[in-house]
C-alpha positions in Angstrom: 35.2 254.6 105.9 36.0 258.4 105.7 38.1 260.4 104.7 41.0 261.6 106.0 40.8 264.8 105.5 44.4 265.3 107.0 45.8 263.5 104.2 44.2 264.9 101.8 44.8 268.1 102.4 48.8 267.4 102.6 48.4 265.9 99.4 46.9 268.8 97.9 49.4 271.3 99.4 52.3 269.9 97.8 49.9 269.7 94.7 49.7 273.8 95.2 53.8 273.8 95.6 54.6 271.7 92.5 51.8 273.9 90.4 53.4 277.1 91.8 57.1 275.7 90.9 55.5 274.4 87.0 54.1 277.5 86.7 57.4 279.4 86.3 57.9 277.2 83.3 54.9 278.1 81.4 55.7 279.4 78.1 58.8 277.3 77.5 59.2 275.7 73.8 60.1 272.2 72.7 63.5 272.9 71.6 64.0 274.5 74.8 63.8 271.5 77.0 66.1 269.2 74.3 68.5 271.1 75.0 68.3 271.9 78.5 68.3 268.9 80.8 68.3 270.1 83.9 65.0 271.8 83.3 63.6 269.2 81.5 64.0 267.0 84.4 62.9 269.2 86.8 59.8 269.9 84.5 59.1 265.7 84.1 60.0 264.8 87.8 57.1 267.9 89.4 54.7 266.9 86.9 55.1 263.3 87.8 54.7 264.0 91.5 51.9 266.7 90.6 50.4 263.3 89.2 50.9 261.1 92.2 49.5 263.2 94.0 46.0 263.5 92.3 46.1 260.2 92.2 46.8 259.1 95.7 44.1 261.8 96.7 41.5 260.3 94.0 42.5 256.4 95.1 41.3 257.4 98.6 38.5 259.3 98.0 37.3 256.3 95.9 38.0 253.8 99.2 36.3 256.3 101.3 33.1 255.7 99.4 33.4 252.6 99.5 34.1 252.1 95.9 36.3 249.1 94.8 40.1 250.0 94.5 40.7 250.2 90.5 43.1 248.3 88.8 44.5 251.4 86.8 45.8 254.5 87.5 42.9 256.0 84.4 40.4 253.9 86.4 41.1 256.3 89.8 40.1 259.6 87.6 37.7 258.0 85.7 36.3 256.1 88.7 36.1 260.0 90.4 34.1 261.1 88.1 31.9 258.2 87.6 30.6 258.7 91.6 30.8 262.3 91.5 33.6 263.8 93.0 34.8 265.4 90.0 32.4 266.2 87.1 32.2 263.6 84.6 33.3 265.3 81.6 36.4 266.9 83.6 37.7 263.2 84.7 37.5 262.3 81.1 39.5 265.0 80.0 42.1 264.2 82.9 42.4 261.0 82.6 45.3 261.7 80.1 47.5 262.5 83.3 47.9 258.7 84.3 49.1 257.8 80.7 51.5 260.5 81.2 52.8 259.7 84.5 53.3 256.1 83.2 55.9 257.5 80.5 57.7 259.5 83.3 58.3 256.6 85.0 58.3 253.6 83.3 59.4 255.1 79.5 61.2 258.1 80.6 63.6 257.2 77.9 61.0 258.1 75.3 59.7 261.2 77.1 58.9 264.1 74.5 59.5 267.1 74.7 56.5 268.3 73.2 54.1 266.1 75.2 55.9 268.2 78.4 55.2 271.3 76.9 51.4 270.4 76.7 51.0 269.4 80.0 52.6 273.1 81.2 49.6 274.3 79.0 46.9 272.0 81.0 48.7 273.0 84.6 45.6 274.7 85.3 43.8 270.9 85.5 45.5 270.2 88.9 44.5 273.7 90.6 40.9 272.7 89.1 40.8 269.3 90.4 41.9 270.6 94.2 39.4 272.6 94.3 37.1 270.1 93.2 38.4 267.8 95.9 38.2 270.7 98.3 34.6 270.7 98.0 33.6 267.1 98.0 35.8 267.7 101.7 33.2 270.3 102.4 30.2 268.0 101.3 31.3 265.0 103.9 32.1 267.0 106.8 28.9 268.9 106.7 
């Protein structure tokens, strides 16, 4: 199976759209987001689809090497590492994104505010792993 590379690359431009959109909440403090809920929302419901997004790219890329569909949404970054498509040691320090993504949508009750404030100061993960993607793209079409 291959890629395709059509997908992937919509998946990735809305990636560069929600970045672009987090972006202009870089800086924000804690205390910030309890008491403004209409920005802490917006904050937890990009990052989330930020997430998806990495994670439907990495879940195909892992099918389009054949590899065996994982059973976890840490198993898809850890899984693109593992073959490759992302350097090892980056996937292990990503893989925190499916535990978050879990909170937005299953515990979104409990979501911190400081645990959204750290991931506006890791947004620069998500441009790293598109362009990570980007050139695994470049590998299998050449």
């Amino acid at each position: 199976m291959t890629a395709d590379r059509a997908g992937v690359e919509r998946h990735l431009r809305e990636l560069r759209r929600l970045v672009v959109l987090l972006r202009r909440h870089s800086g924000v403090r804690p205390e910030e987001l309890a008491q403004d809920l209409e920005r802490a929302l917006m904050i937890e419901r990009a990052l989330h689809l930020a997430i998806q997004n990495v994670l439907n790219v990495g879940n195909h890329l892992l099918a389009a090497r054949g590899q065996v569909v994982p059973d976890t949404y840490e198993q898809i970054l850890v899984g693109l590492g593992r073959v490759g498509i992302i350097p090892a040691d980056f996937a292990e320090r990503i893989r925190r994104m499916a535990g978050l993504r879990n909170v937005l949508v299953h515990a979104y009750l409990d979501v911190d505010p400081v645990r959204l404030v750290d991931a506006l100061s890791r947004i620069d993960d998500f441009e790293a792993f598109a362009r990570h993607v980007l050139t695994e793209l470049g590998r299998s079409s050449g």
